[in-house]
C-alpha positions as CSV (number, residue, x, y, z in Angstrom):
1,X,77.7,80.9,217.0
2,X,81.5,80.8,216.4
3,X,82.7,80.7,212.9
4,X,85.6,79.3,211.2
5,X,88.0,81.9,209.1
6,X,89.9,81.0,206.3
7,X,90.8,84.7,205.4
8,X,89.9,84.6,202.0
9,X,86.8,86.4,202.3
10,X,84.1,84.5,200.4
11,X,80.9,82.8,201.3
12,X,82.4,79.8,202.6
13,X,83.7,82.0,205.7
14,X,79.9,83.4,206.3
15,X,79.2,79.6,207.8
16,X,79.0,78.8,211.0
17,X,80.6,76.0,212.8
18,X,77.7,73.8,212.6
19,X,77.0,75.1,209.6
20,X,80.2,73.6,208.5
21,X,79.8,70.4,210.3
22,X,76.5,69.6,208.6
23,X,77.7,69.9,205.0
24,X,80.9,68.0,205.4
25,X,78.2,65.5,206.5
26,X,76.4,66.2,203.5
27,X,79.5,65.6,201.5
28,X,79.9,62.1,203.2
29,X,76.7,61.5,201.5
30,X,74.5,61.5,205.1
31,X,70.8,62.2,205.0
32,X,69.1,64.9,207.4
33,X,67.9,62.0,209.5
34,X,71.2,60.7,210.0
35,X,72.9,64.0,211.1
36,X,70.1,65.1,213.0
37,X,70.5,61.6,215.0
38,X,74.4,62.3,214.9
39,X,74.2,65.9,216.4
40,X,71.6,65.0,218.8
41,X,69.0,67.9,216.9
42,X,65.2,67.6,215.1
43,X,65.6,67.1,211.1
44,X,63.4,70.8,211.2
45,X,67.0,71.9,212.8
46,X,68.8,70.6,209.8
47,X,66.5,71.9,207.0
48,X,66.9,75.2,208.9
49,X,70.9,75.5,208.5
50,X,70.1,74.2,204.9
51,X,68.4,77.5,203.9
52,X,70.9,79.3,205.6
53,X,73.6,77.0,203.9
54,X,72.2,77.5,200.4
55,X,71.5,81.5,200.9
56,X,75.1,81.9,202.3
57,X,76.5,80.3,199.4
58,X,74.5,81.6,196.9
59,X,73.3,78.1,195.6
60,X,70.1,76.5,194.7
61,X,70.6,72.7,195.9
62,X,72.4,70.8,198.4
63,X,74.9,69.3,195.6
64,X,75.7,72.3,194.5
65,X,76.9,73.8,198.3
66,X,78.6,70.6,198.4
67,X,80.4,70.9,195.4
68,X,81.5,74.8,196.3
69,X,82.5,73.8,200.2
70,X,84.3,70.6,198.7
71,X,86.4,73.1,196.1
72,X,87.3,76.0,198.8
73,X,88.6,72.8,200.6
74,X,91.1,71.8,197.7
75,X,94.9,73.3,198.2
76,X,95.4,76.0,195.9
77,X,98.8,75.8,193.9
78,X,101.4,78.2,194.7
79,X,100.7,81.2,192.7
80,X,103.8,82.4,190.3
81,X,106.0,85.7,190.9
């Protein structure tokens, strides 16, 4: 599976592609039923990459693995010299 890099080394680099893809669906608020229709893959697919998801990120819930992808997608201010 390919994976995307941001190069700043934390869990959010350790997901996959689809990994990705399925929680910025989770993010749009989309239930495993409706991604699992979406990608053309069972709902036993989905909950699968969920608990990869949640161990890569070292979360307990969906909300929260939502909550740490959507803040490692927020521009960081420049940083001061």
């Amino acid at each position: 599976m390919s994976r995307i890099h941001h190069g700043d080394g934390g869990p959010i680099d350790s997901l996959t592609e689809r990994e990705r893809e399925i929680i910025r669906l989770w993010t749009g608020g989309k239930t495993d039923k409706q991604i699992a229709g979406k990608l053309d893959i069972s709902v036993e697919t989905i909950k699968s990459h969920a608990k990869h998801i949640l161990l890569k990120l070292h979360v307990h819930n969906r909300t929260e693995a939502c909550y740490k992808f959507w803040l490692s997608q927020q521009k960081q201010p420049p940083k001061r010299k």
